[in-house]
Backbone as XML, in Angstrom:
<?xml version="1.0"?>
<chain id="A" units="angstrom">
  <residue number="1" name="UNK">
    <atom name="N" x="-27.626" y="-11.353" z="11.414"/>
    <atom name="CA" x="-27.392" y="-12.769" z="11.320"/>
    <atom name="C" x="-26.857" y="-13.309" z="12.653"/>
  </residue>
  <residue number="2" name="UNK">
    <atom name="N" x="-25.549" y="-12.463" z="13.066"/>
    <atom name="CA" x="-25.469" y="-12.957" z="14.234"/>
    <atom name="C" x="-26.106" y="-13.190" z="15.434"/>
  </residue>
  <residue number="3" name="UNK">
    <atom name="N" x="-26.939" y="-11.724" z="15.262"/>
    <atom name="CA" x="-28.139" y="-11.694" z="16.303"/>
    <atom name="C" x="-29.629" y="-12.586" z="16.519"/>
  </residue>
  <residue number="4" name="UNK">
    <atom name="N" x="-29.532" y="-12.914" z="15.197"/>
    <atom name="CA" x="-30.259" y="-13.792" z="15.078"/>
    <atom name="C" x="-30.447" y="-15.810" z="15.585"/>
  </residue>
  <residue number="5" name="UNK">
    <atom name="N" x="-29.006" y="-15.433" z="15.892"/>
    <atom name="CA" x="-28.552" y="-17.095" z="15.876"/>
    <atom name="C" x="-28.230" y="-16.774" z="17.462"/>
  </residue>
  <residue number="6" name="UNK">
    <atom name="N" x="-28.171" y="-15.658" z="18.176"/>
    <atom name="CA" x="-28.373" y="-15.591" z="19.777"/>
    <atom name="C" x="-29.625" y="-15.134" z="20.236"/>
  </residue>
  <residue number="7" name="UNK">
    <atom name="N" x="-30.841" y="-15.317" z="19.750"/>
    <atom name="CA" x="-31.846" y="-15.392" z="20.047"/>
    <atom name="C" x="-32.783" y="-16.572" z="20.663"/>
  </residue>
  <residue number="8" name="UNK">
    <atom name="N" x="-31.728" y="-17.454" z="19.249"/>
    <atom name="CA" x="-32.244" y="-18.862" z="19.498"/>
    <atom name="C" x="-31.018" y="-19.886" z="20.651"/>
  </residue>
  <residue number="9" name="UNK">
    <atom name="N" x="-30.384" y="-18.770" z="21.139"/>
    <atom name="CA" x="-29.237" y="-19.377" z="22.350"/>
    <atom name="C" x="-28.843" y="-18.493" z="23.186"/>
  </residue>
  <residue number="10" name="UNK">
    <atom name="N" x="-29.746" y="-17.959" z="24.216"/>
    <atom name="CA" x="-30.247" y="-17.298" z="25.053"/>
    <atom name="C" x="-28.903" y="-17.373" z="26.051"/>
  </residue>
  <residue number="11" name="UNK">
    <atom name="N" x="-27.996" y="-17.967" z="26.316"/>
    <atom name="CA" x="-27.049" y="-19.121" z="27.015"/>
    <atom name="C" x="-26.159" y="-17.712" z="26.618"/>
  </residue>
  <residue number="12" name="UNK">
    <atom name="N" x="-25.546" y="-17.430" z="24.983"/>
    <atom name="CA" x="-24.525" y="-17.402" z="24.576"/>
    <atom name="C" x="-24.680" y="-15.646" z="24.448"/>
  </residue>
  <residue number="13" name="UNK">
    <atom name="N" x="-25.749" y="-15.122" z="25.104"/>
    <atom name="CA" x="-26.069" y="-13.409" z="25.144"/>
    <atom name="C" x="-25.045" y="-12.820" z="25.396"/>
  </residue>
  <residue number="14" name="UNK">
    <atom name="N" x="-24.737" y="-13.115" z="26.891"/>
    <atom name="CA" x="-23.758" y="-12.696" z="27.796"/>
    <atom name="C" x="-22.393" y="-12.687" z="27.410"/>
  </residue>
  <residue number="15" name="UNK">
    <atom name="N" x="-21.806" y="-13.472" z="27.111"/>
    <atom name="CA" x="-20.301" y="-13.662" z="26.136"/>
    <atom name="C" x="-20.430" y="-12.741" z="25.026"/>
  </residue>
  <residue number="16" name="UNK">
    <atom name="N" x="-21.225" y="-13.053" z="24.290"/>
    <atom name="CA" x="-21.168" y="-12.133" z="23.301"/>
    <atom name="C" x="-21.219" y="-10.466" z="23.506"/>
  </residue>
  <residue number="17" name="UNK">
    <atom name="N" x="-22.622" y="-10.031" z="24.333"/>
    <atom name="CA" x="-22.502" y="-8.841" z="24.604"/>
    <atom name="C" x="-21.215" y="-8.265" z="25.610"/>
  </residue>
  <residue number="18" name="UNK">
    <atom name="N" x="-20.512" y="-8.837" z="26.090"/>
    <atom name="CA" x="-19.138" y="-8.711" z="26.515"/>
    <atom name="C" x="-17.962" y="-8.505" z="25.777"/>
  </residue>
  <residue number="19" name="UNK">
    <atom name="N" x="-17.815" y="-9.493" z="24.718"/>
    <atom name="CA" x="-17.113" y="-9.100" z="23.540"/>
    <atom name="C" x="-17.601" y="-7.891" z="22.661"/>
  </residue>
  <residue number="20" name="UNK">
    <atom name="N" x="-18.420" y="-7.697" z="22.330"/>
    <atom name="CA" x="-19.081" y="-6.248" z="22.397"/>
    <atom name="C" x="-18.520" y="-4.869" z="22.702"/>
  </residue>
  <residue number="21" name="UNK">
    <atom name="N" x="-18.749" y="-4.975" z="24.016"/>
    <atom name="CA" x="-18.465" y="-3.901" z="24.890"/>
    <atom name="C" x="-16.574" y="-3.820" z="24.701"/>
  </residue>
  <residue number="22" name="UNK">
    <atom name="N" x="-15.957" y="-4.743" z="24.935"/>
    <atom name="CA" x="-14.213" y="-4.944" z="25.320"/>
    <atom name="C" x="-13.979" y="-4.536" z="23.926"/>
  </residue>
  <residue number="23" name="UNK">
    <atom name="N" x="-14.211" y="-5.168" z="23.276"/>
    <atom name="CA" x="-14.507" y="-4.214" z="21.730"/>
    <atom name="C" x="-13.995" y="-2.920" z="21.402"/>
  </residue>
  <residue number="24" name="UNK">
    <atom name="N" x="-15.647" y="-2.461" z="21.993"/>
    <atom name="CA" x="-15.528" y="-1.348" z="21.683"/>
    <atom name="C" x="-15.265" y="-0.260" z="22.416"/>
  </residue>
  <residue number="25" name="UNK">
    <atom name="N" x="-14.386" y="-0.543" z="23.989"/>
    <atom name="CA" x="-13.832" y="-0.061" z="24.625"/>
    <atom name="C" x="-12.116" y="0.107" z="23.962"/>
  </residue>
  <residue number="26" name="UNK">
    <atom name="N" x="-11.891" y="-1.182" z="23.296"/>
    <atom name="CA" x="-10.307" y="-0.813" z="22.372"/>
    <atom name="C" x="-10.739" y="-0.329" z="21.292"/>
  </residue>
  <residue number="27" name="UNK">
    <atom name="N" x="-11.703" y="0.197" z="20.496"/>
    <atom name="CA" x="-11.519" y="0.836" z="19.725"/>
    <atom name="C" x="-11.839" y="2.376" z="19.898"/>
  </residue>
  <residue number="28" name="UNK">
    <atom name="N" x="-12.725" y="2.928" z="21.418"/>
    <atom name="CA" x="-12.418" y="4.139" z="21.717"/>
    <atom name="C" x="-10.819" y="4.396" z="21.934"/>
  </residue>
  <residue number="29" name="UNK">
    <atom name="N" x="-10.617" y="3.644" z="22.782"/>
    <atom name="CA" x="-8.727" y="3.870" z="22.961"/>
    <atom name="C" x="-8.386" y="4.040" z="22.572"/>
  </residue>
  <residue number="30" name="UNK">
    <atom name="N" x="-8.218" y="3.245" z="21.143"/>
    <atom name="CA" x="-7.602" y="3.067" z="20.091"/>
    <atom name="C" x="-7.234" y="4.851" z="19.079"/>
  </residue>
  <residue number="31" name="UNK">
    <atom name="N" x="-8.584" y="5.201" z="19.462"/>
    <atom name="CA" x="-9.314" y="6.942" z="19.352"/>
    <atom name="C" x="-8.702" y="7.367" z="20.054"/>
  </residue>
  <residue number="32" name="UNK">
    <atom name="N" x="-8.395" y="7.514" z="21.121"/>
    <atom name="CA" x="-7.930" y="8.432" z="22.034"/>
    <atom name="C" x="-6.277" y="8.903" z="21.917"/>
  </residue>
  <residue number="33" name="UNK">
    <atom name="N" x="-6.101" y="7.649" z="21.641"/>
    <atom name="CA" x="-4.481" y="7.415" z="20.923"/>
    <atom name="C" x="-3.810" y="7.758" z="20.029"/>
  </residue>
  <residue number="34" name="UNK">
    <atom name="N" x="-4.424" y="7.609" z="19.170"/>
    <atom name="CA" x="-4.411" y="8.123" z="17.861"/>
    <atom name="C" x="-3.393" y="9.060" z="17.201"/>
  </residue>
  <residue number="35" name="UNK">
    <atom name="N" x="-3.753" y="10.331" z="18.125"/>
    <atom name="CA" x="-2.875" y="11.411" z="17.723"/>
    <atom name="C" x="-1.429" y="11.159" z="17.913"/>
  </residue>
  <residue number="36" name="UNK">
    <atom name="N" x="-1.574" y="10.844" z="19.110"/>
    <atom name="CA" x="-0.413" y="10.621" z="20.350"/>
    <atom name="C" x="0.833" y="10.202" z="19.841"/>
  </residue>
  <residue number="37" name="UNK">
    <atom name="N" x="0.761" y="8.878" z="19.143"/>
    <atom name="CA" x="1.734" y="7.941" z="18.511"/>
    <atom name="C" x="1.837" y="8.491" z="16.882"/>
  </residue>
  <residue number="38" name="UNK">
    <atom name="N" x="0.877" y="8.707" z="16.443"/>
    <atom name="CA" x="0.869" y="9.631" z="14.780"/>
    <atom name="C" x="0.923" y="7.932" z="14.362"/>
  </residue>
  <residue number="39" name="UNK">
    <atom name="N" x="-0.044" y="7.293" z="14.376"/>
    <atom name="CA" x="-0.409" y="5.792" z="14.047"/>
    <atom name="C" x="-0.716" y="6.256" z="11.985"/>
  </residue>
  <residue number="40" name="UNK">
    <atom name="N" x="-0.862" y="7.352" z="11.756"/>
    <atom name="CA" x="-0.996" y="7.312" z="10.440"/>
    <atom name="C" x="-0.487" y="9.015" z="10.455"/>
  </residue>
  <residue number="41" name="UNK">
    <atom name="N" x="0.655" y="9.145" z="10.246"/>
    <atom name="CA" x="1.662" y="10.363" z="9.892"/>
    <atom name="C" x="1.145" y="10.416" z="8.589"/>
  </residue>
  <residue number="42" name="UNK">
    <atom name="N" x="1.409" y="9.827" z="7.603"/>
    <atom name="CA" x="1.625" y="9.891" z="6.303"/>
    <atom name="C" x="0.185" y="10.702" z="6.087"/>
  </residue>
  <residue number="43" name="UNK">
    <atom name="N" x="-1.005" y="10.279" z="6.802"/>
    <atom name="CA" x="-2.208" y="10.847" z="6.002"/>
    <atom name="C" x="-2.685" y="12.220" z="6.283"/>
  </residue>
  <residue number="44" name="UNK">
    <atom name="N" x="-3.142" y="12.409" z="5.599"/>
    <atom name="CA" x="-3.973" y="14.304" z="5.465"/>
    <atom name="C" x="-4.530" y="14.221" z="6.848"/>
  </residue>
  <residue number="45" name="UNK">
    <atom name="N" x="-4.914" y="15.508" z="7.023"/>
    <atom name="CA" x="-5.583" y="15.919" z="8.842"/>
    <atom name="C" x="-6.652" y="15.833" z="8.522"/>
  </residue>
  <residue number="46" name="UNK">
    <atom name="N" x="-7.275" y="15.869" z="7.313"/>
    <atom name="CA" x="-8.732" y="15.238" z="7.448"/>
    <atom name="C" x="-9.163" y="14.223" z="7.183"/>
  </residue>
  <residue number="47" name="UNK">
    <atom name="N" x="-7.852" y="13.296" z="6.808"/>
    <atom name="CA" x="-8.374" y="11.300" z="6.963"/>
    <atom name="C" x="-7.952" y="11.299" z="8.559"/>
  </residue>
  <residue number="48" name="UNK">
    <atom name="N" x="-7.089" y="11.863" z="9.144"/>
    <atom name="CA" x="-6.568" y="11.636" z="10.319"/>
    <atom name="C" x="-8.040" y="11.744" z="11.319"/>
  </residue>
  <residue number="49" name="UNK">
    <atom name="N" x="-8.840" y="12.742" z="11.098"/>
    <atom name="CA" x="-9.802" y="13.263" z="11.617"/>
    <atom name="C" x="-10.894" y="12.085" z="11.113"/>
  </residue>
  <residue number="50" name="UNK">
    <atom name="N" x="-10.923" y="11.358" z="10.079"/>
    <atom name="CA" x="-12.264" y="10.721" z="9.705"/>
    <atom name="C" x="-12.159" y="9.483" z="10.336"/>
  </residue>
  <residue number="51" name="UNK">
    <atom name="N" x="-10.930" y="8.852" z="10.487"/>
    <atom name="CA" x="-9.939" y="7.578" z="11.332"/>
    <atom name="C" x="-10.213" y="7.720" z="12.186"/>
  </residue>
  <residue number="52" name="UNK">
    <atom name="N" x="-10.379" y="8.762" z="13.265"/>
    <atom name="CA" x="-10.435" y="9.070" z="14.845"/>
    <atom name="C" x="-12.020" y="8.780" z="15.145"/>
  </residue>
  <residue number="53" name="UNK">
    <atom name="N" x="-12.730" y="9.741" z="14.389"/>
    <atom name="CA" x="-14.018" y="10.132" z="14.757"/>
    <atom name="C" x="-14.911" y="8.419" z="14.193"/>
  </residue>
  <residue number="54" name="UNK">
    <atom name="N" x="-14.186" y="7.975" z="13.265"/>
    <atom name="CA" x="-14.511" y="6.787" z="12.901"/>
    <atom name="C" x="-14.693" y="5.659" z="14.005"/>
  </residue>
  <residue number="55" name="UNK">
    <atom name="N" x="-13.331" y="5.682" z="14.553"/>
    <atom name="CA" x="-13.129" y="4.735" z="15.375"/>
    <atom name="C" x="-13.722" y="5.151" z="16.995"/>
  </residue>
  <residue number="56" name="UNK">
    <atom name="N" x="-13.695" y="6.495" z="17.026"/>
    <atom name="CA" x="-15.048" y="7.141" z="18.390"/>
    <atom name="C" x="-16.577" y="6.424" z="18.307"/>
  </residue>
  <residue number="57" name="UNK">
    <atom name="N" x="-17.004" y="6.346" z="16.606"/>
    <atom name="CA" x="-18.187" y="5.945" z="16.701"/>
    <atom name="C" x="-18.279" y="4.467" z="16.707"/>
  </residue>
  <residue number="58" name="UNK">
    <atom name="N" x="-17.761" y="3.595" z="15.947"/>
    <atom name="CA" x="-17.712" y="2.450" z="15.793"/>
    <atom name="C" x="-17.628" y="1.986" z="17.262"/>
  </residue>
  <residue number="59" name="UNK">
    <atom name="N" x="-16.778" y="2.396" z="17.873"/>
    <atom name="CA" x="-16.263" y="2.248" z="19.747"/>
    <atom name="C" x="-17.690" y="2.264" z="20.198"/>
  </residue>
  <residue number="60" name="UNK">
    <atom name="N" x="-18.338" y="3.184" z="20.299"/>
    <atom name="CA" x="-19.246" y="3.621" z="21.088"/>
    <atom name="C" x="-20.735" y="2.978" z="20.489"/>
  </residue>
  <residue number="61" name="UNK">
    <atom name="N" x="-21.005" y="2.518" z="19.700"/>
    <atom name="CA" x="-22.089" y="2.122" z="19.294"/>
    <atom name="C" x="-22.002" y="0.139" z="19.388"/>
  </residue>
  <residue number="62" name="UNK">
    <atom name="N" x="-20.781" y="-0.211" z="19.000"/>
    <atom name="CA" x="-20.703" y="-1.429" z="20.130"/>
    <atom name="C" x="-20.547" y="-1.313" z="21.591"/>
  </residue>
  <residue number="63" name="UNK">
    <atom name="N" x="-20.496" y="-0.584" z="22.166"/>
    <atom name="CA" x="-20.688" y="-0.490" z="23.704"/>
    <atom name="C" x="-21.998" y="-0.463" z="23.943"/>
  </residue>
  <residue number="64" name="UNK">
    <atom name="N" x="-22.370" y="0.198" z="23.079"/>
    <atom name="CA" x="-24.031" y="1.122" z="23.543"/>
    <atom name="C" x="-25.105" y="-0.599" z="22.881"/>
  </residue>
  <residue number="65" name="UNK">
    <atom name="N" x="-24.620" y="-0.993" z="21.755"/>
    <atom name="CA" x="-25.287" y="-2.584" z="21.398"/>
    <atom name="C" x="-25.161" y="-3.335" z="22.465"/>
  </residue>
  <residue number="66" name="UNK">
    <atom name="N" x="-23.706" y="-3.556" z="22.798"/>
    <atom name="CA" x="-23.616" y="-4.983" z="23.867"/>
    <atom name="C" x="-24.285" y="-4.312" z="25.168"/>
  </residue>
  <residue number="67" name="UNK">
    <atom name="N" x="-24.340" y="-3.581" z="25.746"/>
    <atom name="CA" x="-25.275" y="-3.051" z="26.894"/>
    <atom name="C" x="-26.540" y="-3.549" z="26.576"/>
  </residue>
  <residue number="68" name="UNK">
    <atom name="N" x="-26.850" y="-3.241" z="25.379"/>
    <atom name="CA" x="-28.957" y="-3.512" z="25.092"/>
    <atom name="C" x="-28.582" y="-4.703" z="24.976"/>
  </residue>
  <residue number="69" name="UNK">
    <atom name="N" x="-28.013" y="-5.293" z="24.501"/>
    <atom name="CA" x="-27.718" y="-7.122" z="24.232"/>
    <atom name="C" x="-27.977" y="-7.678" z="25.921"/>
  </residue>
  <residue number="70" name="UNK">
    <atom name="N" x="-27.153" y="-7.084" z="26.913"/>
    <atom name="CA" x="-27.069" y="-7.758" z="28.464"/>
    <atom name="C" x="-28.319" y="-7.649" z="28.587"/>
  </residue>
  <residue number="71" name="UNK">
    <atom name="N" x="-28.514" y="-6.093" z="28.648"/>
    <atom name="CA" x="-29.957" y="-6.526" z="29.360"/>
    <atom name="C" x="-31.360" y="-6.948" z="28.685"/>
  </residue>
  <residue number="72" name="UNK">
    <atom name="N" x="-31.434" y="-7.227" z="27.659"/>
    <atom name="CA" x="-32.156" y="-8.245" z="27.061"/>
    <atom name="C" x="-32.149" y="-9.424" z="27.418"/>
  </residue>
  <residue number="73" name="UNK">
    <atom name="N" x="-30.983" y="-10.099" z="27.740"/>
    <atom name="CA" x="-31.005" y="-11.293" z="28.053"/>
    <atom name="C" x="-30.966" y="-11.316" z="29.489"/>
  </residue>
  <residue number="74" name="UNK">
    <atom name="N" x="-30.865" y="-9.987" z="30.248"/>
    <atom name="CA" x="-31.263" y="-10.282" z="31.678"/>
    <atom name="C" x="-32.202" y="-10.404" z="32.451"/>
  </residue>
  <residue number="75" name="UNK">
    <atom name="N" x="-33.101" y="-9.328" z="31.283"/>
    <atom name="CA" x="-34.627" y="-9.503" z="31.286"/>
    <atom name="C" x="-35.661" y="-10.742" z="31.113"/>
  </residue>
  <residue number="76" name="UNK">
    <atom name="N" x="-34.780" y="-11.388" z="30.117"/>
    <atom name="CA" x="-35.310" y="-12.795" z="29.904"/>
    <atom name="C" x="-34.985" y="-13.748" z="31.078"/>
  </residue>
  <residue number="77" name="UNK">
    <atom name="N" x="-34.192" y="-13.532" z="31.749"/>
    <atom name="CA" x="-33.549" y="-14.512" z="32.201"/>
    <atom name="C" x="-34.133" y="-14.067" z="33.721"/>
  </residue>
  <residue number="78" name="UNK">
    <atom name="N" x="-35.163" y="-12.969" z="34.312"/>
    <atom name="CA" x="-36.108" y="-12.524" z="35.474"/>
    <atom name="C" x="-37.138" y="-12.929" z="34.987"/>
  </residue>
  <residue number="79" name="UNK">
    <atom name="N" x="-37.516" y="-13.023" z="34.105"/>
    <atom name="CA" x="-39.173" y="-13.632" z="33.540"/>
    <atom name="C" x="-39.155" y="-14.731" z="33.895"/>
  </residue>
  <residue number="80" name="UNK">
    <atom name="N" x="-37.849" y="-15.963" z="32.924"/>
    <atom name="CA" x="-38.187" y="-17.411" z="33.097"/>
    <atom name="C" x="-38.140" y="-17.979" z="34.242"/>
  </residue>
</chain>
């Protein structure tokens, strides 16, 4: 849906795929951290483990979106 409504606003790619990426650069961190602070003591080592690896992928697959998002619209934006 969202992607859909920046298709038709070619303008608003760039912001968005930026928010994207910053994203999902704090939510690798967020991963990396994790242990460090014991942000969830209370839970079992294998929610601790599903929380981490959770937030590794979620991180990384908005990075890896807002990247194809830029250059989609950078591509468009050498054509026109």
């Amino acid at each position: 849906m969202i992607l859909g409504r920046l298709r038709s606003a070619p303008e608003k790619r760039v912001p968005a795929a930026m928010a994207m990426v910053s994203t999902g650069l704090l939510l690798v961190v967020l991963g990396v951290v994790w242990g460090r602070f014991g942000l969830a003591g209370s839970w079992g080592a294998s929610w601790n483990d599903f929380a981490r690896g959770f937030l590794f992928g979620l991180g990384i697959t908005l990075e890896v979106a807002g990247v194809v998002l830029v250059m989609s619209a950078r591509r468009r934006a050498t054509k026109a």
